[in-house]
N, CA, C and O atoms as a Tinker XYZ file with bonds, in Angstrom:
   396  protein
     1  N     86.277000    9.513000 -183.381000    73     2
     2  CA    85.094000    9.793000 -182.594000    64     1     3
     3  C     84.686000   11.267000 -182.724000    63     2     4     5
     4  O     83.521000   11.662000 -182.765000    81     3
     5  N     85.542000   11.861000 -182.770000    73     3     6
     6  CA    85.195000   13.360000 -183.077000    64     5     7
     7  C     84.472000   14.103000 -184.191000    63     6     8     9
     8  O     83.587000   14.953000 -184.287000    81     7
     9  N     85.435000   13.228000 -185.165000    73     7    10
    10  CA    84.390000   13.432000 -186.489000    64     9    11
    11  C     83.109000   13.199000 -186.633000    63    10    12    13
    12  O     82.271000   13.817000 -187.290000    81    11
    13  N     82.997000   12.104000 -185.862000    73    11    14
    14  CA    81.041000   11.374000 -186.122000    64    13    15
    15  C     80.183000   12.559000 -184.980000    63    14    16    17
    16  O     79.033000   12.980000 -185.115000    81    15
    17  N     81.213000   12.910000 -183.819000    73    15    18
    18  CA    80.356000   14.137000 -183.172000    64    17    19
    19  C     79.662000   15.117000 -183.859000    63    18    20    21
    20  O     78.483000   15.460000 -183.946000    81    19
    21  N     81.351000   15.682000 -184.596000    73    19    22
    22  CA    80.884000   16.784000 -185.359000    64    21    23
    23  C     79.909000   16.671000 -186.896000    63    22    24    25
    24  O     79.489000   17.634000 -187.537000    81    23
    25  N     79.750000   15.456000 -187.169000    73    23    26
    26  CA    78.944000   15.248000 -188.069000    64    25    27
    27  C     77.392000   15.092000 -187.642000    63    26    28    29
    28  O     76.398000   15.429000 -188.285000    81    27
    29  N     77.460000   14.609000 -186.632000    73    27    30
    30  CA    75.978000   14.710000 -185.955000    64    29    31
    31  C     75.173000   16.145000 -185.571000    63    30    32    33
    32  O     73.992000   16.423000 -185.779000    81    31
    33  N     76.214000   16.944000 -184.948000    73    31    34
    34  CA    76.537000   18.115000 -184.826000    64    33    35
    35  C     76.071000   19.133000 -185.600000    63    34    36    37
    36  O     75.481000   20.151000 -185.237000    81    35
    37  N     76.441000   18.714000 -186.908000    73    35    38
    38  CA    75.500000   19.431000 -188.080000    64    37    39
    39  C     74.721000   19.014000 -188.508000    63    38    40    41
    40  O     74.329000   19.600000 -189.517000    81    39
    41  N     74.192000   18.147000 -188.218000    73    39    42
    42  CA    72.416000   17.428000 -188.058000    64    41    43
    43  C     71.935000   18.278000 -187.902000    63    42    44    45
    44  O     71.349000   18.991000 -188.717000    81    43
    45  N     72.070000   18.398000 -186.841000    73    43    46
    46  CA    71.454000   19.205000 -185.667000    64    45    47
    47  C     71.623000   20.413000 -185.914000    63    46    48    49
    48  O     70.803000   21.060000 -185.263000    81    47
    49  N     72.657000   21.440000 -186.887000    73    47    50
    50  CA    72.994000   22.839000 -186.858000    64    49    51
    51  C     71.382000   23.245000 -188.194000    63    50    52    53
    52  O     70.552000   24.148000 -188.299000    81    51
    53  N     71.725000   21.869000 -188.992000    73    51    54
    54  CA    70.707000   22.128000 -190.107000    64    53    55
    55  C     69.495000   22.049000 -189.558000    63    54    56    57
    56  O     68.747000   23.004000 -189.768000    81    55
    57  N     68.951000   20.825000 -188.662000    73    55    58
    58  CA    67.690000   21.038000 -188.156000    64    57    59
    59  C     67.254000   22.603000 -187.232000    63    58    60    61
    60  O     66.108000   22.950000 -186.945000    81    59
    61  N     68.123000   23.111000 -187.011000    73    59    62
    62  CA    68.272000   24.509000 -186.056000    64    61    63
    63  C     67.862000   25.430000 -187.373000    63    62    64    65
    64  O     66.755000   25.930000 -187.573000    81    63
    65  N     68.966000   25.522000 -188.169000    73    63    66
    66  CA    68.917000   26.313000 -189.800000    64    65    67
    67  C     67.636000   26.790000 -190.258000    63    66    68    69
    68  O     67.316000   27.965000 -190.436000    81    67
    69  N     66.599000   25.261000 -190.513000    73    67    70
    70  CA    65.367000   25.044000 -191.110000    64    69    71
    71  C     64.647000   25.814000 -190.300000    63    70    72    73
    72  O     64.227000   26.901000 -190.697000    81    71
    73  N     64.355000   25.259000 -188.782000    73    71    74
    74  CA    63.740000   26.152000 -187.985000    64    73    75
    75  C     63.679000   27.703000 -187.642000    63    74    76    77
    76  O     62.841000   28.498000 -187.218000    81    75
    77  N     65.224000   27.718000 -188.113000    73    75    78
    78  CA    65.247000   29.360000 -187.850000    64    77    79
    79  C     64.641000   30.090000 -189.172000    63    78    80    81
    80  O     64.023000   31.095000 -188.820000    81    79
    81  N     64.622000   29.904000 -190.582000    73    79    82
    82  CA    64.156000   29.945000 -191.922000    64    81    83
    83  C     62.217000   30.010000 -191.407000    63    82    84    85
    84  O     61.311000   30.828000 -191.571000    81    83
    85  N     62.319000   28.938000 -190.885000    73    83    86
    86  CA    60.508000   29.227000 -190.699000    64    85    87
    87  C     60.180000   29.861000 -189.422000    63    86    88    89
    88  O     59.034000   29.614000 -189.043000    81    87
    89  N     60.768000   30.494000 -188.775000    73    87    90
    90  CA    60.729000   31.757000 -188.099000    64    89    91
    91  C     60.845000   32.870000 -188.525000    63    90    92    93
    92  O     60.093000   33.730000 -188.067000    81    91
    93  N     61.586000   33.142000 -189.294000    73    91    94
    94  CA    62.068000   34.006000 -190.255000    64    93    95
    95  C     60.836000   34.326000 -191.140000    63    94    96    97
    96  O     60.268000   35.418000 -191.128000    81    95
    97  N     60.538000   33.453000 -191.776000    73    95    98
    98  CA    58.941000   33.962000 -192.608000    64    97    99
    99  C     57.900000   34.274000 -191.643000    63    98   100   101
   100  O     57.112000   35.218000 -191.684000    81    99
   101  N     58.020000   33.170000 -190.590000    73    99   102
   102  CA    56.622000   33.637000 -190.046000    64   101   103
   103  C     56.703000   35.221000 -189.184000    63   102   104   105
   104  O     55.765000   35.884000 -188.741000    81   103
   105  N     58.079000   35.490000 -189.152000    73   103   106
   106  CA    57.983000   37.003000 -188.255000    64   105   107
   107  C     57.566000   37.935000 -189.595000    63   106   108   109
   108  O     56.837000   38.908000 -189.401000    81   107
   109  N     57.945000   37.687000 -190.692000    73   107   110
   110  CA    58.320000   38.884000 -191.538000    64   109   111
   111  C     56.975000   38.738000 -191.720000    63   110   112   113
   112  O     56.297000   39.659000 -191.264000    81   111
   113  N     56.309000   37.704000 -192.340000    73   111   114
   114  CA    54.640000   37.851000 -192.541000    64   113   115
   115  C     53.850000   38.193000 -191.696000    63   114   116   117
   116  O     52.921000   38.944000 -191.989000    81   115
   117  N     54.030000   37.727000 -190.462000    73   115   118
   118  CA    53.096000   38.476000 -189.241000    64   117   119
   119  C     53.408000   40.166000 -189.236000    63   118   120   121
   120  O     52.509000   40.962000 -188.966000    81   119
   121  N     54.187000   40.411000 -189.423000    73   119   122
   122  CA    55.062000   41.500000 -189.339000    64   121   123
   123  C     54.022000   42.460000 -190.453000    63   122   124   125
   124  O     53.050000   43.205000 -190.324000    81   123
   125  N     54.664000   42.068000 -191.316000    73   123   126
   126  CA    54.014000   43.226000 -192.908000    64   125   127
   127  C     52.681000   42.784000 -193.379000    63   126   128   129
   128  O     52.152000   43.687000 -194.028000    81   127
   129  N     51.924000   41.688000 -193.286000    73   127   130
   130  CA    50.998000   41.342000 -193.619000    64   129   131
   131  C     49.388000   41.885000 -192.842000    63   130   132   133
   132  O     48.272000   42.218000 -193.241000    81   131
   133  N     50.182000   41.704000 -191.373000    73   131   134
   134  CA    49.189000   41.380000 -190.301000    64   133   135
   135  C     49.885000   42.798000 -188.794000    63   134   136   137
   136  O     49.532000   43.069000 -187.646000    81   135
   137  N     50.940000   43.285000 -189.723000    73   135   138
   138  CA    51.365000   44.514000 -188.546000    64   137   139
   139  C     51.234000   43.832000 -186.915000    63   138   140   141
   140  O     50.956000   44.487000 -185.910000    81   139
   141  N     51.461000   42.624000 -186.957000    73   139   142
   142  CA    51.665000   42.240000 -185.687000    64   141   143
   143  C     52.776000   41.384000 -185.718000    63   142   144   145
   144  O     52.840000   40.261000 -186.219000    81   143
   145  N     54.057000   42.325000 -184.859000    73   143   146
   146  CA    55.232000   41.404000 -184.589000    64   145   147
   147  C     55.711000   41.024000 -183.099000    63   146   148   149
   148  O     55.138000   41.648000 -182.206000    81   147
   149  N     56.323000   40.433000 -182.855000    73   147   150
   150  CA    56.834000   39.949000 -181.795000    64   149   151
   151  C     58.279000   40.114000 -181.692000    63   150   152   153
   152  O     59.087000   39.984000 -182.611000    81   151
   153  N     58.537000   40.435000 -180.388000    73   151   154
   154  CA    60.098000   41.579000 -180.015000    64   153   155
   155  C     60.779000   39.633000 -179.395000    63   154   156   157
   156  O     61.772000   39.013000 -179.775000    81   155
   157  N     59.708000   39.249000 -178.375000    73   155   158
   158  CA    60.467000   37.745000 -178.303000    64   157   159
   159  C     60.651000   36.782000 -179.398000    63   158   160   161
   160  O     61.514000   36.041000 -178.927000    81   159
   161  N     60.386000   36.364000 -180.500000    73   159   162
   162  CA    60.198000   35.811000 -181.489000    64   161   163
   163  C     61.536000   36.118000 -182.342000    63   162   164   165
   164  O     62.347000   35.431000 -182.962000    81   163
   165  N     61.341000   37.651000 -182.034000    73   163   166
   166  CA    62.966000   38.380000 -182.614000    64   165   167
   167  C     64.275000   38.082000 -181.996000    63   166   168   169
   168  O     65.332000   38.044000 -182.627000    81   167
   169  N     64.115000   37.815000 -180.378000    73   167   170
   170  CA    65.301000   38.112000 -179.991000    64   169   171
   171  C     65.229000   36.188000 -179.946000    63   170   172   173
   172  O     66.176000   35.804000 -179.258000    81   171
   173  N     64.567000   35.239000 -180.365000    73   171   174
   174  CA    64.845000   33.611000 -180.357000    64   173   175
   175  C     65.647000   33.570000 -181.496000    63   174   176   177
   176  O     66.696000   32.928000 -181.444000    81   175
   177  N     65.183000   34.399000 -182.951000    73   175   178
   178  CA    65.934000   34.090000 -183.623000    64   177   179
   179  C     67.132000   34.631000 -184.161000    63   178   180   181
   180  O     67.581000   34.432000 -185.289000    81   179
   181  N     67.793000   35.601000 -182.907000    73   179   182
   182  CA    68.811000   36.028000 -182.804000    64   181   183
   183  C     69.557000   34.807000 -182.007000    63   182   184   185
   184  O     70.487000   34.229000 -182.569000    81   183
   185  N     69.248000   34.517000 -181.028000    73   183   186
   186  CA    69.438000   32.704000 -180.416000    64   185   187
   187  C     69.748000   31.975000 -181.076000    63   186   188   189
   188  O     70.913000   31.613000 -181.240000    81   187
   189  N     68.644000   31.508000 -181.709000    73   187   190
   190  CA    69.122000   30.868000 -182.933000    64   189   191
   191  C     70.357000   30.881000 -183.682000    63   190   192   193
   192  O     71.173000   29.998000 -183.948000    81   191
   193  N     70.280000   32.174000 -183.965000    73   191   194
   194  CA    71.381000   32.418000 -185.226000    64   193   195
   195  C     72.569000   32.096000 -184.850000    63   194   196   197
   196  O     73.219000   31.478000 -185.693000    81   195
   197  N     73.318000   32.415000 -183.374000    73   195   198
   198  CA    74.385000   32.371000 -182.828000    64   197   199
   199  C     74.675000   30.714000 -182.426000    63   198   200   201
   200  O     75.807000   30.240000 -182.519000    81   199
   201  N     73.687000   30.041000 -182.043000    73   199   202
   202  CA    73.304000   28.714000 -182.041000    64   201   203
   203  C     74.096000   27.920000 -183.225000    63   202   204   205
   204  O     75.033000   27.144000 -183.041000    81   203
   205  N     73.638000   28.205000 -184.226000    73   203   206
   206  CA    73.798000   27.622000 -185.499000    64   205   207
   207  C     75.835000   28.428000 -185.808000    63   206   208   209
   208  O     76.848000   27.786000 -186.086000    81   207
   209  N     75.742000   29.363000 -185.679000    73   207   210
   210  CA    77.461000   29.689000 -185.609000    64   209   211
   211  C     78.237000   28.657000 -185.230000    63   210   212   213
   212  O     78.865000   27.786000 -185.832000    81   211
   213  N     77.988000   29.055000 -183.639000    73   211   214
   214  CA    78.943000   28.269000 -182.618000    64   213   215
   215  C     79.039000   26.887000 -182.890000    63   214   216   217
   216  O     79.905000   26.080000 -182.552000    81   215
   217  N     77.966000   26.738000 -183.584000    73   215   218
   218  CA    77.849000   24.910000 -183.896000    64   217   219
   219  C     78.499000   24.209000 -184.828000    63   218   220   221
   220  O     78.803000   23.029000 -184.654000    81   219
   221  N     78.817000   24.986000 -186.085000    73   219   222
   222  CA    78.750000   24.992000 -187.346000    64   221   223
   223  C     80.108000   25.259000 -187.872000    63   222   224   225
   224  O     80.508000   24.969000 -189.000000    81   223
   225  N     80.845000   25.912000 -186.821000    73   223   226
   226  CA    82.282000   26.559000 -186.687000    64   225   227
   227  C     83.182000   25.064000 -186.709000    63   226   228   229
   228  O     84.152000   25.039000 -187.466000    81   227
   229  N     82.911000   23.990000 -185.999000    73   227   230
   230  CA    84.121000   22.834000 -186.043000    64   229   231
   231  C     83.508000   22.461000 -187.902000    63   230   232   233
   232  O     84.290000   22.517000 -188.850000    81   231
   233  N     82.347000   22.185000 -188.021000    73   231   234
   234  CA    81.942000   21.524000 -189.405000    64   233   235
   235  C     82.638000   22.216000 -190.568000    63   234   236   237
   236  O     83.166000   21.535000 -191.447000    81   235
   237  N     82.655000   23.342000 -190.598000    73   235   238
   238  CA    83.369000   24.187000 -191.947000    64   237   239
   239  C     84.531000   24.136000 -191.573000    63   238   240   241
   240  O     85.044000   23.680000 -192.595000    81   239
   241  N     85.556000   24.294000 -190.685000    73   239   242
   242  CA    86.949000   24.194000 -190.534000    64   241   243
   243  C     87.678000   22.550000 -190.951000    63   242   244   245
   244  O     88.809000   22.263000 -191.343000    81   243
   245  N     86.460000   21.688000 -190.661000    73   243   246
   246  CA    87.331000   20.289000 -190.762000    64   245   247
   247  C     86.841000   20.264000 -192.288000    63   246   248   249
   248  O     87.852000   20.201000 -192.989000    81   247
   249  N     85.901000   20.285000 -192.925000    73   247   250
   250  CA    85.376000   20.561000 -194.380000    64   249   251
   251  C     86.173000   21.746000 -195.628000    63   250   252   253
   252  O     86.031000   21.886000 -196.843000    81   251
   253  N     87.092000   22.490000 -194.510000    73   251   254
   254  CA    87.557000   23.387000 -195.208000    64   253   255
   255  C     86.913000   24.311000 -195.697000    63   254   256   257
   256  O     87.603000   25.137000 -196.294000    81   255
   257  N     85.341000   24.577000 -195.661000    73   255   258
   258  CA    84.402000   25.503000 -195.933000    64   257   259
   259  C     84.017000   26.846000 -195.756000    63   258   260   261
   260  O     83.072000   27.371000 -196.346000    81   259
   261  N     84.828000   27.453000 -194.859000    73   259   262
   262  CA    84.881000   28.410000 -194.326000    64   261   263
   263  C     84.981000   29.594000 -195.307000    63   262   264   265
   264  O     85.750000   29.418000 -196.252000    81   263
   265  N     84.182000   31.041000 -195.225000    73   263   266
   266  CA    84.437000   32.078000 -195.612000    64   265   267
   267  C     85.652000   32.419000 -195.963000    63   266   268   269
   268  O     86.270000   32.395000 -194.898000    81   267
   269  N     86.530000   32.786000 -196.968000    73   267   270
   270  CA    87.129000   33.317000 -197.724000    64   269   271
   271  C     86.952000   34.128000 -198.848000    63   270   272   273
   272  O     85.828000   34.148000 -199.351000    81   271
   273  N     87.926000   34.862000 -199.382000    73   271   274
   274  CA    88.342000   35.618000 -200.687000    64   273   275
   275  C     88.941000   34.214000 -200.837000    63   274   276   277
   276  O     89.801000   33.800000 -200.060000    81   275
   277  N     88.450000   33.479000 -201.884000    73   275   278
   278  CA    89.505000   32.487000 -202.629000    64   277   279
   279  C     90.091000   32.775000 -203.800000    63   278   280   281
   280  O     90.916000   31.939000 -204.165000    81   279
   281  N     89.858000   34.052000 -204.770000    73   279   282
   282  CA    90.547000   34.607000 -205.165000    64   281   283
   283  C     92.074000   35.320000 -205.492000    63   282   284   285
   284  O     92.709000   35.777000 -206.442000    81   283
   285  N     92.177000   35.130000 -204.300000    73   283   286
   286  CA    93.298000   36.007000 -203.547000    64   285   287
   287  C     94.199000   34.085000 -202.805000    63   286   288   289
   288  O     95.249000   33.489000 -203.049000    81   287
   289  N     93.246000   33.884000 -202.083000    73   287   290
   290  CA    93.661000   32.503000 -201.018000    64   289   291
   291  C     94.207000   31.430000 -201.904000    63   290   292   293
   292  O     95.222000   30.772000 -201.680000    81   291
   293  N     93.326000   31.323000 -203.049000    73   291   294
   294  CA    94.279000   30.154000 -203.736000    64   293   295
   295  C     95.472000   30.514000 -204.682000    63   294   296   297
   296  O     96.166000   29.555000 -205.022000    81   295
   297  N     95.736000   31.459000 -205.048000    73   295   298
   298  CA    97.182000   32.292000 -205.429000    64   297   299
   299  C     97.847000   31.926000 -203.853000    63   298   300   301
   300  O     98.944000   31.826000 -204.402000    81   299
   301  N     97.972000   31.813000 -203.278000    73   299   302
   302  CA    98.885000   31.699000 -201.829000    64   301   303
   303  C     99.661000   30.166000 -202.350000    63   302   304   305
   304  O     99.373000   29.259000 -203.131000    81   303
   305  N    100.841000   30.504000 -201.381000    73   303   306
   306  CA   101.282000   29.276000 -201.350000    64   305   307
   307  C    100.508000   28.471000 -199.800000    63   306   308   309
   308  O     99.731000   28.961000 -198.981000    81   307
   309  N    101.313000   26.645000 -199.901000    73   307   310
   310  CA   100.932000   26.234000 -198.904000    64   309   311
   311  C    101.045000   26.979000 -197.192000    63   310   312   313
   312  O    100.184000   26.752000 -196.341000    81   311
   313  N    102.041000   27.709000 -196.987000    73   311   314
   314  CA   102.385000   27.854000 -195.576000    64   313   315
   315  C    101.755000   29.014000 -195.576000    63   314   316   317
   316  O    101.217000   29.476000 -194.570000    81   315
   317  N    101.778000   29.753000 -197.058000    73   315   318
   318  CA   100.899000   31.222000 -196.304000    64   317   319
   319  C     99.343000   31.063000 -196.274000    63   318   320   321
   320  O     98.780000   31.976000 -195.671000    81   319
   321  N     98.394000   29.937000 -196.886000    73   319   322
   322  CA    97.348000   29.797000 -196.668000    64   321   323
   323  C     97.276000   28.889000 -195.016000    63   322   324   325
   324  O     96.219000   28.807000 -194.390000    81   323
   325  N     98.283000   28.418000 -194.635000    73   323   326
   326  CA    98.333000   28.219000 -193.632000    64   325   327
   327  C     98.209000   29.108000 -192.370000    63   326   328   329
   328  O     97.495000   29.039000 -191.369000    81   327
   329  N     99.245000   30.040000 -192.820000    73   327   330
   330  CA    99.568000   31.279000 -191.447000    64   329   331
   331  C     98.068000   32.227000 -191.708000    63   330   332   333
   332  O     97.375000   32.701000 -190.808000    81   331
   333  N     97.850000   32.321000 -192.976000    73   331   334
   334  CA    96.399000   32.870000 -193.339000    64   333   335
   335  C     94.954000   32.435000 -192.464000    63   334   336   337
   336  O     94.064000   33.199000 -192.089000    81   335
   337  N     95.056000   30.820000 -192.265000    73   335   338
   338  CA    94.114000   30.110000 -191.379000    64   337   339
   339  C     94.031000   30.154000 -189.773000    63   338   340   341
   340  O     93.094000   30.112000 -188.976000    81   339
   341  N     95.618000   30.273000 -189.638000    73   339   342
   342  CA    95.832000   30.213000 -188.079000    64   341   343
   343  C     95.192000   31.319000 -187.546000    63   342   344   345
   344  O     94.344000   31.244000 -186.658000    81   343
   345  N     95.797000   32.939000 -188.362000    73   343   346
   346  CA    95.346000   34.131000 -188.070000    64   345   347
   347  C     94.196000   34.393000 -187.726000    63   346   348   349
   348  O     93.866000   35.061000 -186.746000    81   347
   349  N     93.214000   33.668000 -188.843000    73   347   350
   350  CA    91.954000   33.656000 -188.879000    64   349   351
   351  C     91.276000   32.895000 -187.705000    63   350   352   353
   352  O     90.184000   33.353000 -187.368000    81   351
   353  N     91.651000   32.008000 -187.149000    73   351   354
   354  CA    91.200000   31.418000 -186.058000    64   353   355
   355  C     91.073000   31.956000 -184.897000    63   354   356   357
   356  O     90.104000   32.013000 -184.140000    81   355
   357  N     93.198000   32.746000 -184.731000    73   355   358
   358  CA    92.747000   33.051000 -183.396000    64   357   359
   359  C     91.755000   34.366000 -183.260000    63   358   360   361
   360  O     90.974000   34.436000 -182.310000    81   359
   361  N     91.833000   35.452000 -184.309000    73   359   362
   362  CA    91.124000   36.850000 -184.239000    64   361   363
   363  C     89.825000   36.635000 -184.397000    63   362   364   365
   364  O     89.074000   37.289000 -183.674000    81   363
   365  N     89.287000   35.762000 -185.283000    73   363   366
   366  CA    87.986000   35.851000 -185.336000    64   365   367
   367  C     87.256000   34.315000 -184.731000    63   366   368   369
   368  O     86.066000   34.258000 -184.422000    81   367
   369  N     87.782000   33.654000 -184.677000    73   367   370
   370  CA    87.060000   32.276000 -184.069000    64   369   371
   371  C     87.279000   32.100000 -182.599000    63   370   372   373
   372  O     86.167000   31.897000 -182.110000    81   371
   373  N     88.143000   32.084000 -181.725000    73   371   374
   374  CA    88.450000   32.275000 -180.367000    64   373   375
   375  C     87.645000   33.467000 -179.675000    63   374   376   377
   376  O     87.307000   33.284000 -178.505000    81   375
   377  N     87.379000   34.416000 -180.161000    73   375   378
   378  CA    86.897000   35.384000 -179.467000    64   377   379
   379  C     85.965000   34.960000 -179.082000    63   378   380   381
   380  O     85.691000   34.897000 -177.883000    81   379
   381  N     84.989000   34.422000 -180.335000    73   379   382
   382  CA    83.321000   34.202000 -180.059000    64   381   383
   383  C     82.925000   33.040000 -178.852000    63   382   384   385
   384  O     81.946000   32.850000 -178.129000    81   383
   385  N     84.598000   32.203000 -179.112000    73   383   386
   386  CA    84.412000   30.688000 -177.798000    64   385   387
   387  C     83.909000   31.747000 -176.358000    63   386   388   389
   388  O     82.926000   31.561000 -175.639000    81   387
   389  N     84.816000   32.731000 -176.266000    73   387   390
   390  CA    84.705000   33.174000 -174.742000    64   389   391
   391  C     84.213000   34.579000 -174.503000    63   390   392   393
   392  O     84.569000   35.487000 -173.752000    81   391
   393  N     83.261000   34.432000 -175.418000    73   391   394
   394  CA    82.008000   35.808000 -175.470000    64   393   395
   395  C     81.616000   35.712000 -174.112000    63   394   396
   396  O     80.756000   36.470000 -173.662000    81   395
């Protein structure tokens, strides 16, 4: 059941994605084209952006997708790409849960 959550989940992170992409043009063009920008428009798709993180964070961990040096990561053996993942979870993924 969890899986089909989190697969829906990123439905929804991509439909967020797209939207934030055509915010994104339309600020920068209003912006440089037309010297008229918007400070709320800016701070939605800062919303956005964190939106699409928090969301997107179970989808790449169960996918294995996640940011790495794989360079370096796949020279590892099994347990140290392991202790490598855990690390990574609690320092940089836990924090953002309880921002």
């Amino acid at each position: 059941m969890i899986d089909s959550v989190t697969k829906y989940i990123a439905y929804i992170t991509a439909f967020i994605l797209a939207l934030l992409v055509v915010l994104i043009v339309y600020d920068a063009t209003a912006r440089y084209l037309f010297s008229s920008g918007s400070t709320a428009l800016q701070e939605l798709e800062w919303h956005l952006y964190d939106v699409i993180i928090l969301l997107s964070i179970a989808y790449a961990l169960k996918h294995n997708a996640h940011v790495r040096v794989d360079i370096f990561y796949e020279k590892f053996s099994l347990k140290t790409q392991t202790l490598i993942n855990i690390i990574s979870i609690v320092l940089f993924i836990l924090p953002c849960l309880f921002e």
